[in-house]
C-alpha positions as CSV (number, residue, x, y, z in Angstrom):
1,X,-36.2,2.2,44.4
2,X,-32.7,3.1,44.9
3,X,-31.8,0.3,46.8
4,X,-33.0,-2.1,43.9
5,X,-30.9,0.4,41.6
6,X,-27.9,-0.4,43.8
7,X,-28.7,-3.8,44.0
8,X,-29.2,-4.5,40.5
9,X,-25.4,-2.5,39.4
10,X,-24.3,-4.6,41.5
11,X,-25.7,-7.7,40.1
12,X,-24.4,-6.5,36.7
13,X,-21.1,-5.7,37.9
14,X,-20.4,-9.0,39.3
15,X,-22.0,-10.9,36.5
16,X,-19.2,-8.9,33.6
17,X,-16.6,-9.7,36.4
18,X,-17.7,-13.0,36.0
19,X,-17.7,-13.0,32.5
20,X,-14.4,-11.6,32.4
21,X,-13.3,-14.7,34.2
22,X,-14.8,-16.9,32.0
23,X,-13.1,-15.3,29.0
24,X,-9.6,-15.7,30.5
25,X,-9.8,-19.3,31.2
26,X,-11.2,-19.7,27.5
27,X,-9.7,-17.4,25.5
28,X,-6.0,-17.0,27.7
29,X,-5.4,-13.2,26.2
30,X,-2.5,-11.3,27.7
31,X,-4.7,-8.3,28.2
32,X,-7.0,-7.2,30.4
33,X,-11.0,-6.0,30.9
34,X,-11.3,-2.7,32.8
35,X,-14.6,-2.4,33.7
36,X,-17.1,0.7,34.7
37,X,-16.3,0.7,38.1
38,X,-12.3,1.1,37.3
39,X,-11.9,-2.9,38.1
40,X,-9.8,-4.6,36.1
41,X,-9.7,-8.4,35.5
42,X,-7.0,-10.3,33.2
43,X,-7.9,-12.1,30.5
44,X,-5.7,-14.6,30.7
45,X,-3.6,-17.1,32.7
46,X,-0.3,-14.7,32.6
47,X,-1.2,-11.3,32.2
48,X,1.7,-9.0,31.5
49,X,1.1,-6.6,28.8
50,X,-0.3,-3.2,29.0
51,X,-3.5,-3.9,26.8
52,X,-7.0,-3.0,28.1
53,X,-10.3,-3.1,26.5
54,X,-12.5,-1.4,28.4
55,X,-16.2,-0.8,28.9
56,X,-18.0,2.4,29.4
57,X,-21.7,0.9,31.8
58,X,-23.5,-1.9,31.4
59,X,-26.0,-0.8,29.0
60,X,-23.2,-1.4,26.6
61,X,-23.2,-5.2,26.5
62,X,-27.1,-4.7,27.1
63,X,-27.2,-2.9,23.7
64,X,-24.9,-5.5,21.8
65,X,-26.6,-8.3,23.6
66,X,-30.0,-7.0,22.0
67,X,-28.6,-5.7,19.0
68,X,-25.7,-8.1,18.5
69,X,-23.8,-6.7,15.0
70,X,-20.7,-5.3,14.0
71,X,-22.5,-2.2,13.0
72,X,-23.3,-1.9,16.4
73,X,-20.2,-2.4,18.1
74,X,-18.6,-0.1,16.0
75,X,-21.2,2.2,16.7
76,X,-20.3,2.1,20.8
77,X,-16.6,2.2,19.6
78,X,-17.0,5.2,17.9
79,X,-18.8,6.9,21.5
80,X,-15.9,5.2,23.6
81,X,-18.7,2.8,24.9
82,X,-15.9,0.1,24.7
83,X,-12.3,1.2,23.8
84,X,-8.9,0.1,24.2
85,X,-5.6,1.0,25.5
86,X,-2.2,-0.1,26.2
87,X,-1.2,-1.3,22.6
88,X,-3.0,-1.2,18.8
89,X,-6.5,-3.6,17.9
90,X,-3.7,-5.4,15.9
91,X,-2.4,-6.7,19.5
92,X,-5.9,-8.2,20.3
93,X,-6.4,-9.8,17.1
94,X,-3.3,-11.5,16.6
95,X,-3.8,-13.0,19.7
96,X,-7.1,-14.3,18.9
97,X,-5.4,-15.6,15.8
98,X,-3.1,-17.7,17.6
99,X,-0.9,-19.8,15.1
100,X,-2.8,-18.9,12.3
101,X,-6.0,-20.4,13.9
102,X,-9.0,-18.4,15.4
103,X,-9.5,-18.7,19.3
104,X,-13.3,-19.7,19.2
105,X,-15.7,-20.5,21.9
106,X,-16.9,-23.6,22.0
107,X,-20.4,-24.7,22.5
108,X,-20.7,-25.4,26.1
109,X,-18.5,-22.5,27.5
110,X,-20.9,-20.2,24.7
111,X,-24.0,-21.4,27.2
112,X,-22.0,-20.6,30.0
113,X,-21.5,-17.1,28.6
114,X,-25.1,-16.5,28.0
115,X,-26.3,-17.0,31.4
116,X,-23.7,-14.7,32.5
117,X,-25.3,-12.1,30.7
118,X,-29.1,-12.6,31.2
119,X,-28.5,-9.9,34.1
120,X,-27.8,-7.1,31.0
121,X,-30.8,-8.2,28.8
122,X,-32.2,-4.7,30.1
123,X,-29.7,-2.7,30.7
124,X,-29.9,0.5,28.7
125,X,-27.5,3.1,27.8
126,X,-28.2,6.0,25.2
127,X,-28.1,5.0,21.3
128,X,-24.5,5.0,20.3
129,X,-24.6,7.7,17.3
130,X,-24.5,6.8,13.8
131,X,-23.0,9.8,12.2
132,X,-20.1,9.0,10.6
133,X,-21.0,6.9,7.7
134,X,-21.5,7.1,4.0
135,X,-25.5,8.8,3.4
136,X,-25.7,7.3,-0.3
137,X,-26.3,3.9,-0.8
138,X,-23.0,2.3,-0.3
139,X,-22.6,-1.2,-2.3
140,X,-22.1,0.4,-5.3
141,X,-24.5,-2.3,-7.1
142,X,-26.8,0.8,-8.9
143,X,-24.1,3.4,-9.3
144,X,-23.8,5.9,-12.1
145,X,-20.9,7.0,-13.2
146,X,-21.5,10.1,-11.3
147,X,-21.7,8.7,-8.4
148,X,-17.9,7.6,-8.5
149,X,-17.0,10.9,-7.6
150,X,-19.1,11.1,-4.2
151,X,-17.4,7.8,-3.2
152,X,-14.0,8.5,-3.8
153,X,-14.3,12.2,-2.1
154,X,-16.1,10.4,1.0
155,X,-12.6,8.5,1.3
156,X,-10.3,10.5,0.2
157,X,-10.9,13.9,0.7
158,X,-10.6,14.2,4.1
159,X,-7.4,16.1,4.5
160,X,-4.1,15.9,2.8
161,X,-2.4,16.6,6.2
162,X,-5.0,13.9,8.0
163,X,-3.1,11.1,5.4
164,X,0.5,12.8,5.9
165,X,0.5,11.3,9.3
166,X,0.4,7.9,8.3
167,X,1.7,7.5,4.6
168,X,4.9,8.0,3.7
169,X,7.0,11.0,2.3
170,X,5.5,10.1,-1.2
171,X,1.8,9.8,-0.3
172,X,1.6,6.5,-1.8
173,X,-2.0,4.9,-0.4
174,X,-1.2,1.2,-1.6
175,X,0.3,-1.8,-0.9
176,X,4.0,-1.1,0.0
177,X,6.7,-3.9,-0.9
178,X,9.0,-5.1,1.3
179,X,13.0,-6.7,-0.2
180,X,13.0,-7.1,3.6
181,X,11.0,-7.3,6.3
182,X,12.4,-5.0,8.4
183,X,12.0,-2.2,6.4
184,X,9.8,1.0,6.8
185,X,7.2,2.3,5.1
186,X,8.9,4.7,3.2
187,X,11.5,2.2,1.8
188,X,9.2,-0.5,1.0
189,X,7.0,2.3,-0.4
190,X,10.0,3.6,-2.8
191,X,10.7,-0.1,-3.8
192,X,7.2,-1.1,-5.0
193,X,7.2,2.3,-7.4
194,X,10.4,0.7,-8.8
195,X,8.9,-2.4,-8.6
196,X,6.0,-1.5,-11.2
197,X,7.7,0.5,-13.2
198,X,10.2,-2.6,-13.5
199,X,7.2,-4.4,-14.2
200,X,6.3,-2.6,-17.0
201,X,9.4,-1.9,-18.2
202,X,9.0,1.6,-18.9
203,X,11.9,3.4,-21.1
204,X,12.3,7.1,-22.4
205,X,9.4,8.0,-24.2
206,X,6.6,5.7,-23.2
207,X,3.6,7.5,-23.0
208,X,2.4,6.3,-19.3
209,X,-1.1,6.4,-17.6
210,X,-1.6,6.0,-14.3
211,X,-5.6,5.2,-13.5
212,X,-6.6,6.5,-9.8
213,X,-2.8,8.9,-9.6
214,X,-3.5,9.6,-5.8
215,X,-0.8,11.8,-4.5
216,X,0.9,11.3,-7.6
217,X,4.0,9.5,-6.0
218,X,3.6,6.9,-9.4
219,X,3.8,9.3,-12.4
220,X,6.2,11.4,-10.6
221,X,8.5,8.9,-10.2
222,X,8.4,7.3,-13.5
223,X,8.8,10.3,-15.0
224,X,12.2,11.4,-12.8
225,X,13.8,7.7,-13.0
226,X,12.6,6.5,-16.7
227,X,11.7,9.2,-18.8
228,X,8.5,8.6,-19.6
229,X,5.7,11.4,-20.6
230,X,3.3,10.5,-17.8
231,X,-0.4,11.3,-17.1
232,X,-2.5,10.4,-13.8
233,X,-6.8,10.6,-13.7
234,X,-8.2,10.9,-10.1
235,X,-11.7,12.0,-8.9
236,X,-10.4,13.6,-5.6
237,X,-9.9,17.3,-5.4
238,X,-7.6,16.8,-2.1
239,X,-5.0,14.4,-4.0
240,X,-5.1,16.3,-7.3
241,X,-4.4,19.8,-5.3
242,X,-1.6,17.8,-3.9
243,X,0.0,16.6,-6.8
244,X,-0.5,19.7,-9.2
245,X,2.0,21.0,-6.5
246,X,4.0,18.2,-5.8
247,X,4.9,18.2,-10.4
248,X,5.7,21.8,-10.1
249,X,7.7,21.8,-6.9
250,X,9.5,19.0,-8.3
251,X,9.8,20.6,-12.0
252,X,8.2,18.0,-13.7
253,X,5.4,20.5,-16.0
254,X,6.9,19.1,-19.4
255,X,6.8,15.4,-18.7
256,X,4.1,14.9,-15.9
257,X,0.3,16.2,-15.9
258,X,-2.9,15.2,-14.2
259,X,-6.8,15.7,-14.2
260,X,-9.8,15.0,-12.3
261,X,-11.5,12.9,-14.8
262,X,-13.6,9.1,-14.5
263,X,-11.8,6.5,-16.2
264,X,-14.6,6.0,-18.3
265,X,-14.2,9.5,-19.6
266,X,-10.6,8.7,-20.7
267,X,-9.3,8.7,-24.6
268,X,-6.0,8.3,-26.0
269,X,-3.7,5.7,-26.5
270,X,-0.3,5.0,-24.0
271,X,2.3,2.6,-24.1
272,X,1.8,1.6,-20.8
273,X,-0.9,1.7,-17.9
274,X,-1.0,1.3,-14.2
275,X,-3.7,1.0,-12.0
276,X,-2.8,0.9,-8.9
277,X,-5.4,0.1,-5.7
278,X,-8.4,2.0,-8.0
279,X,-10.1,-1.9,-9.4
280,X,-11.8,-2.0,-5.9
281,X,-13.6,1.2,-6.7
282,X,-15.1,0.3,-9.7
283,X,-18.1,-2.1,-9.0
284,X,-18.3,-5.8,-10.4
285,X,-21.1,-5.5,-12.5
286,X,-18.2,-2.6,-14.7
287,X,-15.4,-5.3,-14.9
288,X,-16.2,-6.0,-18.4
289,X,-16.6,-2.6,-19.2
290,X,-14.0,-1.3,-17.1
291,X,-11.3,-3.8,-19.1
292,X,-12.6,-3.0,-22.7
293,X,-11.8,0.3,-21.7
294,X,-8.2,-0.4,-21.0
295,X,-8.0,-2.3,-24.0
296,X,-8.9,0.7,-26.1
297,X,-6.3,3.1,-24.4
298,X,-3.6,0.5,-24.2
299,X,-0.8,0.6,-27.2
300,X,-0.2,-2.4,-29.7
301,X,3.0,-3.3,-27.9
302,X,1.6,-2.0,-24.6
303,X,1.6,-3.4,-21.2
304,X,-0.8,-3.0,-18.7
305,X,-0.7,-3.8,-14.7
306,X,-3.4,-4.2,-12.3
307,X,-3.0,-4.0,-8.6
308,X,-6.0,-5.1,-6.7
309,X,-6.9,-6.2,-3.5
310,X,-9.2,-9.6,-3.8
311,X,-11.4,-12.0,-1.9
312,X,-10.8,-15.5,-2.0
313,X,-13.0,-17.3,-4.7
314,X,-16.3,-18.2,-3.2
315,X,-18.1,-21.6,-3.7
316,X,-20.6,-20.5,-5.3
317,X,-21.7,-18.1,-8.1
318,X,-20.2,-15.0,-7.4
319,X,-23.8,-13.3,-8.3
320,X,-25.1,-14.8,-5.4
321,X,-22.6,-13.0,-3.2
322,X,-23.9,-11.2,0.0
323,X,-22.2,-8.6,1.5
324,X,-20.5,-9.9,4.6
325,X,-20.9,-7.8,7.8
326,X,-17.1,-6.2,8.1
327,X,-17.9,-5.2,4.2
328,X,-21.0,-3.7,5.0
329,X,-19.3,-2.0,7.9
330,X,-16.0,-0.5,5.1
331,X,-18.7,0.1,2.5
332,X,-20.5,2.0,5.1
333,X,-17.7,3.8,7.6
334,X,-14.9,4.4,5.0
335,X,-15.1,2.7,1.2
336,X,-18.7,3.2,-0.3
337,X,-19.4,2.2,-3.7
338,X,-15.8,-0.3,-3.1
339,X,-16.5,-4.1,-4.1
340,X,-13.8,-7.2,-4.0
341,X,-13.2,-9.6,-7.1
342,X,-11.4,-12.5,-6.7
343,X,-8.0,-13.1,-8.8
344,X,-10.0,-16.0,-11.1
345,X,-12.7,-13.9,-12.0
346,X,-10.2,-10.9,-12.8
347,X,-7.6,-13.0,-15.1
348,X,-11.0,-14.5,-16.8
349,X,-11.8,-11.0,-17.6
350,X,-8.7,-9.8,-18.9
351,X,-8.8,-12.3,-21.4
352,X,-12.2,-12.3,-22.5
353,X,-11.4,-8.7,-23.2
354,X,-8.2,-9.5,-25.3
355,X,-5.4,-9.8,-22.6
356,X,-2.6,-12.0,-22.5
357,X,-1.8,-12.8,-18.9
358,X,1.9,-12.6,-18.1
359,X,2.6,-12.1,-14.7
360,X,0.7,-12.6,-11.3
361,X,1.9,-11.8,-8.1
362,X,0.9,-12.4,-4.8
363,X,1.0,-9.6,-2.0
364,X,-0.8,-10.4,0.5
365,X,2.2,-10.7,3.8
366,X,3.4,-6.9,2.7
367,X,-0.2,-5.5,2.9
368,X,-0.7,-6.6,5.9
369,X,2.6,-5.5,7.2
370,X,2.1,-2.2,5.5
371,X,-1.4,-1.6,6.9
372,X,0.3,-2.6,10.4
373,X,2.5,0.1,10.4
374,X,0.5,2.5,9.7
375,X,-2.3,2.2,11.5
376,X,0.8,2.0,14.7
377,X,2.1,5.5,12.8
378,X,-1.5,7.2,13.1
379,X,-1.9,6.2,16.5
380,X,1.4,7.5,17.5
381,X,0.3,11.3,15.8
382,X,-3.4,11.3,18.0
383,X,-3.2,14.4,19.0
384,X,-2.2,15.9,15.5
385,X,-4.6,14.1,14.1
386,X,-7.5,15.8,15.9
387,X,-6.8,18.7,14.6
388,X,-8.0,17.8,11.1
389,X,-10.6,15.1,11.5
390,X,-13.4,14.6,14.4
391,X,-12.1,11.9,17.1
392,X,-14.8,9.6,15.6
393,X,-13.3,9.3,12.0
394,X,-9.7,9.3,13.9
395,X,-11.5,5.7,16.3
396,X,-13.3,4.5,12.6
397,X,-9.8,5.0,10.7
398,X,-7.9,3.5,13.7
399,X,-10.1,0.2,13.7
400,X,-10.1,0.0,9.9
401,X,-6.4,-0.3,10.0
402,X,-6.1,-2.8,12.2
403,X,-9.3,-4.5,10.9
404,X,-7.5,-4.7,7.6
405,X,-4.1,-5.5,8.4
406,X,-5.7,-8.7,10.7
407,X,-7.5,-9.7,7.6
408,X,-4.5,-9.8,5.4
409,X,-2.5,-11.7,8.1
410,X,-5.2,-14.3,8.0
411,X,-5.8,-14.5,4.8
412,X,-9.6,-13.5,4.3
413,X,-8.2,-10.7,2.2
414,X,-6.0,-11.1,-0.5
415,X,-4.0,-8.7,-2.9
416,X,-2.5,-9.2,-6.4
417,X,-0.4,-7.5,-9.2
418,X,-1.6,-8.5,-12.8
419,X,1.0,-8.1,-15.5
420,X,-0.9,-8.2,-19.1
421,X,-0.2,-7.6,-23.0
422,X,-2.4,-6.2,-25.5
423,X,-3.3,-9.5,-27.1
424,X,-1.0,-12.7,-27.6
425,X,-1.0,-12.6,-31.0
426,X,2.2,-10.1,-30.9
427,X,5.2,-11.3,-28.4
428,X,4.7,-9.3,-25.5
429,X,7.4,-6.3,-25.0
430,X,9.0,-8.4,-22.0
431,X,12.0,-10.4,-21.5
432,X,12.4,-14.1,-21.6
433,X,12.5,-14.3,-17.7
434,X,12.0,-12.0,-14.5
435,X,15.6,-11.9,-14.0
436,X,15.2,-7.8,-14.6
437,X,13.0,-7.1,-12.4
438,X,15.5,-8.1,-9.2
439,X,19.1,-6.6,-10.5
């Protein structure tokens, strides 16, 4: 019995070195496979680099080979059945993404792949756990407004301290914007606060609401550089604890105040609004409902700007949507309840409920750039990061970061700013060109 043990590791070992070989002359990566065993076989023609994906025992690939979903490689990612070293996930898929085209097997080397792995098609390991996700139903699609609170806590009430190693001295958890390239997370994250409130061309005394505050980088900074009377809504205890302190420390009680409050729950009238990164949260089926609402706290001359990631329009009805696999897996690891529109659908319902569309701008390069750097900023502070969240949600966040940076960078995610006016049948409170908004 042990001798066909021995002989059948062996088998497997030299059928995933085989593999391994296979992959290099296909896929040409400049990484490398470090197996079980400790082997290690390049991936490519010209290996150089110091990145290694490596697997834990062959039950692994038996498990994905059975059970071949994302869920489940995440899953053994998660238990370090397969990891990675030597360089971020955003090294790996950029190369796969060669040139703005995905490195794909074709069909013949896809059956030559498969008979490679016929020795794993019973290889067992132990279930990778599944502990980490969302327990609720997590699409969103039969939320109450109750539930919006469980959502946003599962995301963003982790730790203040677990998000201070990645965002910047602000806390701003959104799109950064970048006048150049080169810049750092903190200067492109200063910029795109001026940036909106350029945008809305805020001016002592506007009454100002920010919609889903975080940190409350936005209100704060409005209120020190324009003068306006601000107020931010979140539903996370973490971020409102954080900027309670953050508007005394910086002595901001007269001008700047926040709540823990649904934006549904909202009343009042302001000058202008800002929702920034919150529209993903809110559910499709709510658009209408979500903009009638803005429509009723929004001023006569008021402006209002939406910042939203997006999906590209699909060819069909968007009722007819499915969730794709890497949604399921965010919806179920780290953004329950969270749902993508696409930048159509969302200017169609500004103006069915009264908008006038001024502005839209595209952001998609500086998310991707913005979730690059941090996901390389919370995989520089490991170690600290341990200390406030399990080493599972530290793998989960790490591969989310990457996941989503890739997908900007290729374009399968998207990300927009939305400038509108109360209705068009007042000139809107903005200048004849954009020529402000770069001075």
């Amino acid at each position: 019995m042990a001798k066909d043990k021995s002989a059948k590791a062996a088998k497997q070992l030299a059928a995933a070195k085989a593999l391994a070989r296979e992959l290099a002359g296909t896929l040409d990566l400049n990484a490398s496979l470090r197996l079980w065993d400790g082997s290690v076989t390049p991936l490519g023609a010209n290996v150089t680099g110091p990145f290694e994906l490596s697997i834990a025992d062959a039950g692994v690939i038996g498990s994905l080979l059975r059970w071949p979903t994302l869920d489940n490689f995440i899953r053994h990612y998660v238990d370090k059945g397969i990891d990675f070293s030597g360089g971020t996930l955003i090294d790996l898929g950029s190369q796969l993404n060669r040139d703005g085209r995905s490195v794909k097997l074709k069909g013949r080397d896809a059956l030559k792949l498969a008979r490679r792995l016929s020795p794993f098609l019973l290889a067992r390991t132990e279930d990778a756990a599944d502990n980490q996700g969302f327990e609720g139903e997590i699409t969103g699609r039969r939320r109450k407004t109750a539930d919006n609170k469980d959502y946003i806590q599962f995301h963003y009430d982790l730790s203040n301290d677990f998000y201070a190693l990645f965002l910047d001295p602000e806390m701003v958890y959104s799109c950064a914007y970048y006048t150049d390239w080169e810049n750092d997370v903190a200067q492109a994250q200063r910029d795109k606060l001026e940036m909106i409130c350029r945008k809305l061309r805020l001016k002592p005394g506007d009454r100002f609401l920010d919609i889903g505050c975080g940190w409350g980088g936005l209100i704060c900074h409005a209120a020190k550089n324009y003068g306006v009377t601000a107020h931010g809504i979140t539903l996370s205890e973490e971020q409102l604890a954080f900027a309670k302190e953050k508007i005394k420390r910086l002595g901001l009680e007269d001008r700047v105040t926040v709540e823990l409050k649904d934006y549904s729950m909202m009343e009042g009238q302001f000058d202008k609004i800002a929702s920034i990164g919150m529209y993903e949260h809110i559910g499709l089926k709510n658009i209408p409902v979500y903009m009638r609402k803005m429509q009723s706290l929004l001023a006569p001359e008021g402006l209002f700007l939406n910042h939203a990631i997006s999906r590209r329009a699909p060819k069909q009805g968007w009722f007819k949507r499915g969730m794709r696999p890497e949604q399921k897996a965010i919806a179920k690891y780290i953004f329950p309840g969270g749902e993508l529109d696409d930048i159509g659908r969302s200017a169609v319902a500004m103006e069915r409920a009264g908008f006038e569309v001024l502005d839209i701008e595209a952001w998609r390069l500086h998310y991707a750039r913005t979730c690059k750097l941090w996901c390389e900023r919370l995989t520089a502070n490991r170690e600290e990061a341990l200390k406030h969240v399990s080493e599972e949600k530290y793998r989960i966040w790490v591969a989310y970061l990457a996941g989503v940076s890739l997908a900007f960078s290729r374009g399968t995610l998207r990300i927009y700013q939305t400038l509108v006016s109360k209705n068009a049948k007042r000139p809107p409170a903005v200048p004849p060109t954009r020529a402000d908004l770069y001075r």
